[in-house]
N, C-alpha and C positions, 0 to 999 in steps of 0.2 A: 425267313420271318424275323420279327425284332428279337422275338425270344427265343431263337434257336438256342443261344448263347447258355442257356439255361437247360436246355434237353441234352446238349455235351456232357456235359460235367454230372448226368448221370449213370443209373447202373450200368446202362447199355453202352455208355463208353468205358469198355475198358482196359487199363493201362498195358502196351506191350511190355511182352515178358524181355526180363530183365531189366526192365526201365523202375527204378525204385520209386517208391507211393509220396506224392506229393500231398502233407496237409494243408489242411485248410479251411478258415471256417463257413459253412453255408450259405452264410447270408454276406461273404463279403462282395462277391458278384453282383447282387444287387445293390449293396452300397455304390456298389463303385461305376455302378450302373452310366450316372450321368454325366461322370466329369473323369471316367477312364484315359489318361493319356493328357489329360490338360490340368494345370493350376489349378489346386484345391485354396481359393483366397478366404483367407482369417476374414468373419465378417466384423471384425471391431476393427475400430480406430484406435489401435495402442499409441498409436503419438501421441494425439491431442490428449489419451488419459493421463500417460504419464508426462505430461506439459503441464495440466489442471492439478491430478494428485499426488506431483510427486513431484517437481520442479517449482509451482505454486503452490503447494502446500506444507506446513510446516508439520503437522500431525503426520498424513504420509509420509511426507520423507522423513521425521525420526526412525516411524513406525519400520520401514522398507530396512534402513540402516541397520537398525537395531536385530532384526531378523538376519538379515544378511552378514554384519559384520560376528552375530555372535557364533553362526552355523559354519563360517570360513574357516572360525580360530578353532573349531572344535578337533582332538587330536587324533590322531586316525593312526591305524593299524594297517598293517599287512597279514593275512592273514589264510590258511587253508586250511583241511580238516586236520591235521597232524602239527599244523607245528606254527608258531606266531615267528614272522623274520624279523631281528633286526634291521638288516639290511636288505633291499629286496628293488629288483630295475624299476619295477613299478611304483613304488614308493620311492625310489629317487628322478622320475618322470612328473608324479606330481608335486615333488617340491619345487621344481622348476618348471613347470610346462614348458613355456618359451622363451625367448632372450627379455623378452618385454613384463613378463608378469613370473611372479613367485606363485605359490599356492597360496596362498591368503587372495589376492587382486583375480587371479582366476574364478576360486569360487564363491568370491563375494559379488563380483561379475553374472557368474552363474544362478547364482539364488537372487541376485537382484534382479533379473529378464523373467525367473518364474512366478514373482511375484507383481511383477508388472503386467507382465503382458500374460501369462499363465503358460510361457513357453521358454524355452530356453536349448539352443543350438548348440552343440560342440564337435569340432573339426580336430580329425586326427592327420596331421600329416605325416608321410610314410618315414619308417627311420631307413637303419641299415639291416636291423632288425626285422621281426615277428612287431615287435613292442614299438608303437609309433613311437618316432622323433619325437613329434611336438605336438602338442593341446592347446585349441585358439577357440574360444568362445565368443557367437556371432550373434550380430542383434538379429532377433525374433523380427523386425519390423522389414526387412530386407529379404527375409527369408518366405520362401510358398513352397506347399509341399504336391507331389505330384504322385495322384494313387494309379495304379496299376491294375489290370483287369479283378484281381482277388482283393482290391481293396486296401493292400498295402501300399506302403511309398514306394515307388521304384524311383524316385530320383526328387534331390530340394534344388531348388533353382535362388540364386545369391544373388539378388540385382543392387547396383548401384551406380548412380548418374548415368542412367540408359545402356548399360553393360551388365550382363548379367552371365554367371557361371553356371555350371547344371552337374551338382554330383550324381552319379551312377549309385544307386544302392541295391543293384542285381548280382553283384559280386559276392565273395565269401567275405571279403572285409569291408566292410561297410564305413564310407568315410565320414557321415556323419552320427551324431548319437543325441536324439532327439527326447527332451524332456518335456512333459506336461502334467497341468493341474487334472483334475478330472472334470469335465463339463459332459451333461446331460443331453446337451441336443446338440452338440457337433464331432463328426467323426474322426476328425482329423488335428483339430486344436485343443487347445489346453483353456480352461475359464480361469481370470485372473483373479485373485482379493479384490484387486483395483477396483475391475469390473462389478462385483459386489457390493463396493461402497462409493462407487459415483455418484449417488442421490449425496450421500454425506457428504462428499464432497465439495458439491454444486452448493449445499445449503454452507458449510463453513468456508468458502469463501467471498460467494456473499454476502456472511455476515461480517466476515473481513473488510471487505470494501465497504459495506454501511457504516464500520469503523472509520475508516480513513474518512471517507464523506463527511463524517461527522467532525474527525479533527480538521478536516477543510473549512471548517464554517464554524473556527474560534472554538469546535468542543461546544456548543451550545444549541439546544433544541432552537429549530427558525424561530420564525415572526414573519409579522406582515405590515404593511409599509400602508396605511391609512392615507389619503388625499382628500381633504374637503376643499375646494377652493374658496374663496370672499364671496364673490354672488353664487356658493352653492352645488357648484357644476365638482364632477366627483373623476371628471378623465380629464389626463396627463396629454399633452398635445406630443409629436413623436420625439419632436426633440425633447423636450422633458424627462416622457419616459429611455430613453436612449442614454441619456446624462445621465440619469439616479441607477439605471443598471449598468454602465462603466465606475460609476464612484465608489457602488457597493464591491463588484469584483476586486477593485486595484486597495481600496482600502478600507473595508471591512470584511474580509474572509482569508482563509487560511492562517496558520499557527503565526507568524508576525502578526498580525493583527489581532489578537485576543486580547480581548479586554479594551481596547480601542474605541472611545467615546465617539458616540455617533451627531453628528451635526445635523438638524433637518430644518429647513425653511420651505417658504408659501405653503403654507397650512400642509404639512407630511407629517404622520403622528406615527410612532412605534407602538404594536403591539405583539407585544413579545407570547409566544406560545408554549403551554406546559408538553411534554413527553406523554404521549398516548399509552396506554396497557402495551399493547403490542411493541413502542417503542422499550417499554420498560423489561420488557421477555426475550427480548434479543441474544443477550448474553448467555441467558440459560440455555437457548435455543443452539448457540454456535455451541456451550460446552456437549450439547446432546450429541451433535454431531461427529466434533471429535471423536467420544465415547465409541458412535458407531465406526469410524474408520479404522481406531484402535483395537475394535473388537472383531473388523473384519480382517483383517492381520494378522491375530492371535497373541496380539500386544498386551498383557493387562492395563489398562488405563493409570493405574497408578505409577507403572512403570516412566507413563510421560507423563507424569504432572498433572495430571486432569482433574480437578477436583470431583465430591460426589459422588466416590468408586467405593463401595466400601464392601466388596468381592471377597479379599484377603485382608487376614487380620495386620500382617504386616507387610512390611518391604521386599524382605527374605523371603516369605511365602509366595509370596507376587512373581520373584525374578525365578524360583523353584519351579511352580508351575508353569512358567514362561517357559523355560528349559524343556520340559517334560513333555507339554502338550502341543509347543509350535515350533522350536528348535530341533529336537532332536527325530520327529517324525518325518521332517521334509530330508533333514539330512541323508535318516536312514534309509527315505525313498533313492532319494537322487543317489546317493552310495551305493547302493544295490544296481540300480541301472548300469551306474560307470563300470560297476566291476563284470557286470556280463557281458557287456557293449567290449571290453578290452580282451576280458576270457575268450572271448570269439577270435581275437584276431590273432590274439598269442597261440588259443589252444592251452592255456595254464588257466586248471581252476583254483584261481586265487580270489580273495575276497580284499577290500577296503572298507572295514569297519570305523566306529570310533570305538576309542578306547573311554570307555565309561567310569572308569576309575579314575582319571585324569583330568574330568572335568568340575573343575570348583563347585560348579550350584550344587551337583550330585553326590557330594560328598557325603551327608548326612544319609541320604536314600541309602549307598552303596556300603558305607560303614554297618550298617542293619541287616541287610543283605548278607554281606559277607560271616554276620555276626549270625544270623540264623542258618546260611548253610553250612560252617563251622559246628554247627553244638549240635546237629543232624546224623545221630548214628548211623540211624538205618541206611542213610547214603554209602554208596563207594567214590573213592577219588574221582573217577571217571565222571561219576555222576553229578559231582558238585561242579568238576569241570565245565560240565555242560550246561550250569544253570546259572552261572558265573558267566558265558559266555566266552569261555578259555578254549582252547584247542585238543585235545585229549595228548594222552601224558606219549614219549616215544613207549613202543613196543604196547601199549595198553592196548582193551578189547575193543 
């Protein structure tokens, strides 16, 4: 029957002895029900987004940059329950990942595909070691993931120009280490910002181009181009009208021709036309949209210029909670990932934090901080350690 597959995996099967207990969650068999063994395909178009929001867009792409370049620079730790390392193979693996990218270009890399596409891929190639070689971060667009009777990946498939590679992820090391946004109704991908703020998008470039149009045509709301003839007659024979629309393109439109005196014979009258309400909302209408792209990001708007943001009293406050509420939460998402995704292969429970003390916006937060668990009697060292985010002292409880 279809559903045998589902009578298995209950009480009445059960595991031979000695075979250790496999978990697993219940309902991933029927996840995985319909597409078991074949290509789970992303249903978005992330090229064409990030073409529209991020390549044509100047909001996006600040926005994208500004998240990404500030989350790369942020200073990171090595870290376990006992002791903070200076030195540590982990921490000299990501300062270099590979010959081509330093730790900055990796994971500004890395945060720039999760915030595009709401996925982001990273490939461990093997060392000589436990500790992979090398770290190479793959576009999302290239990449399908491939679920497994319980709903998990067992393998992503890497294609490009009709060639495509097939990682194994049945293994103890697992070669890829698979980041995503959270989205509600797909099991396997990640929901991007992007995705989110597409409508804004669509509307602020739009309105960009009704800009340009507008400088096409001298910067000046149209007109219309009146014809009475002598006996009366109000239509242009073809060659006529064919001649006045060559004469208006070649020498009355676009930015050289502004201001350009128009010459009209056999009775052709200019009537010039004022800018509609809706022409006059334009502007407001592209700053709205901005707004929402910036705020689908976790950008404060002030931070890119946008006027009419009046969120944060100032500049400081602005870039504070930029840090606080979009910066350092994806960091410490994606940080936490990389560092179990790596624990697994090493076998070393080590952690990659950021060092929160080290970061300029958090300075005033962390001075307060420090200054309240300092003047804290009823604390023990241990205990401040721990609130502090520090590692416990050697030989402590």
């Amino acid at each position: 029957m279809v559903f045998d597959f589902l009578k298995r995996g209950g009480p009445a099967a059960a595991a031979p002895v000695g075979v250790p207990e496999t978990k697993a969650s219940a309902t991933g068999r029927v996840v995985a029900f319909a597409s078991s063994g074949r290509v789970a395909w992303s249903p978005r178009d992330a090229v064409s987004l990030t073409r529209a929001g991020f390549q044509g867009n100047p909001v996006g792409f600040r926005a994208v940059k500004m998240v990404a370049e500030a989350a790369a620079a942020l200073p990171l730790v090595v870290q376990d329950a006992d002791r903070r390392y200076d030195l540590h193979p982990l921490g000299a693996l990501l300062a270099r990942p590979n010959p081509a990218q330093g730790r900055a270009e990796l994971f500004e890399a890395l945060y720039g595909f999760l915030l595009l596409s709401g996925n982001a891929y990273v490939e461990a190639v093997p060392g000589a070691g436990a500790l992979p070689g090398e770290l190479h971060v793959l576009r999302p667009d290239r990449m399908a993931l491939v679920p497994g009777p319980d709903g998990w990946p067992v393998a992503y498939e890497y294609s490009v120009g009709g060639r495509a590679h097939r990682f194994d992820m049945t293994g103890e090391a697992q070669p890829i280490c698979h980041l995503k946004g959270f989205h509600p109704q797909d099991d396997h991908y990640g929901l991007s910002p992007l995705q989110a703020a597409a409508v804004a998008v669509d509307v602020h470039n739009a309105a960009s181009s009704w800009s340009k149009a507008l400088l096409d045509n001298a910067a000046r709301p149209s007109g219309a181009i009146v014809y009475r003839g002598q006996d009366g007659q109000g239509t242009l024979s073809p060659d006529q009208y064919d001649r006045l629309l060559s004469e208006m393109e070649s020498h009355h439109q676009g930015a050289r021709n502004a201001g350009r005196p128009m010459l009209l014979e056999g009775g052709l009258d200019w009537k010039p036309m004022g800018f509609s309400p809706s022409d006059m909302e334009f502007h407001e209408t592209k700053l709205a949209a901005a707004r929402e792209i910036a705020v689908a990001f976790g950008v404060p708007p002030m931070l890119l210029g946008i006027p009419g943001d009046a969120t944060y009293a100032n500049y400081q406050e602005a870039n504070r909670a930029f840090y606080r509420l979009t910066v350092l939460p994806m960091a410490q998402k994606v940080l936490a990932d990389l560092s179990f995704w790596l624990s697994g292969q090493t076998g070393e429970a080590v952690e990659v934090k950021v060092d929160l003390d080290q970061v300029p916006a958090l300075a005033v937060e962390r001075d307060q901080l420090w200054a309240r668990v300092a003047a804290a009697p009823f604390l023990t060292d241990e205990e401040k350690r721990v609130l502090l985010g520090l590692p416990r002292l050697a030989g402590g409880a």
